[in-house]
C-alpha positions in Angstrom: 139.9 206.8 63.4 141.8 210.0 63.1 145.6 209.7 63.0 147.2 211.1 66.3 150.5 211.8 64.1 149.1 214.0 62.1 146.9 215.8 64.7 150.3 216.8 67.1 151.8 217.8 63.5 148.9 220.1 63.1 148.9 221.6 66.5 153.1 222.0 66.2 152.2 224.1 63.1 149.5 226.3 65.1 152.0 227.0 68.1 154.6 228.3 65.6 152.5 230.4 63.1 149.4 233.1 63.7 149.1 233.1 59.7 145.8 232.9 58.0 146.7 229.1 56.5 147.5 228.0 59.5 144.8 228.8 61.2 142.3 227.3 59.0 144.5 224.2 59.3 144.1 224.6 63.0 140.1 224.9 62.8 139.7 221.7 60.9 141.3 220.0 63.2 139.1 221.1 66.2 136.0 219.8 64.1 137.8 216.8 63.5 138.8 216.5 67.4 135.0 217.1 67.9 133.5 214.7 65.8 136.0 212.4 67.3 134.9 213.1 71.2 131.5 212.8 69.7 132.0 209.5 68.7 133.7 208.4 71.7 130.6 209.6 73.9 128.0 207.3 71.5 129.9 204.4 73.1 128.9 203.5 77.2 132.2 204.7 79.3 132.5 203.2 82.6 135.6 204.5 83.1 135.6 207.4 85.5 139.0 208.5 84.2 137.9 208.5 80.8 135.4 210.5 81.6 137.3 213.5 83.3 139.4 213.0 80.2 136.2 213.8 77.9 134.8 216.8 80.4 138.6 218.6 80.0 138.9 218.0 76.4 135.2 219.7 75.8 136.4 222.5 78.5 138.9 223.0 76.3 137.1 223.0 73.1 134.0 225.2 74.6 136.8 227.6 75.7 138.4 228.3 72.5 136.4 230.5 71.2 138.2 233.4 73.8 141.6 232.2 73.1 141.4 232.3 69.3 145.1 233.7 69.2 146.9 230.6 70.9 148.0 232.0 74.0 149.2 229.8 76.6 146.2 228.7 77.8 145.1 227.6 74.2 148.5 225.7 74.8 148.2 223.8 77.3 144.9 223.0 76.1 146.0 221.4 73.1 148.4 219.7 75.1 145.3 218.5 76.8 143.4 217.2 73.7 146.7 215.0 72.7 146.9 213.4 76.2 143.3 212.7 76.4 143.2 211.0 72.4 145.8 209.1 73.3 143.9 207.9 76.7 141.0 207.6 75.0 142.8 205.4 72.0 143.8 203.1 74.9 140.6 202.2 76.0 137.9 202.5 73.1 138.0 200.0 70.7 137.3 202.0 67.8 135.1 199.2 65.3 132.5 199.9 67.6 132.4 203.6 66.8 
């Protein structure tokens, strides 16, 4: 299960900087954010919340490409992702992963 601590600490860093560390800091977390929401769609969600949760958070990640400098949509995107791994750790029971 990946840490949601050290996710939001990764994202703080991105909002503040544009420099070439911290964005490859900021990649690795996407990949890790998408091998997470991949994960979480392996198991059956019959939660129709959830899954409005899982269609913003792969808006958001299908998106980034065009907002590579962290504008304010990229902003309120990662914003976004934090809300909906939280959601999501509320309701998945991550053994079954």
């Amino acid at each position: 299960m990946i840490d949601i601590s050290e996710i939001e600490k990764l994202f703080l860093l991105s909002k503040i900087s544009i420099g070439r560390d911290e964005l490859v800091s900021y990649s690795a977390t996407l990949d890790d954010m998408l091998e997470y929401m991949e994960n979480l769609k392996r198991i059956k969600a019959d939660n129709e919340e959830m899954v409005s949760v899982l269609s913003l958070n792969e808006f958001c990640l299908n998106s980034r490409n065009e907002y590579d400098h962290l504008g304010d949509f990229g902003l309120k995107c990662s914003k976004q992702y934090l809300d909906g791994f939280i959601r999501a750790d509320k309701v998945f029971d991550h053994d079954e992963r």
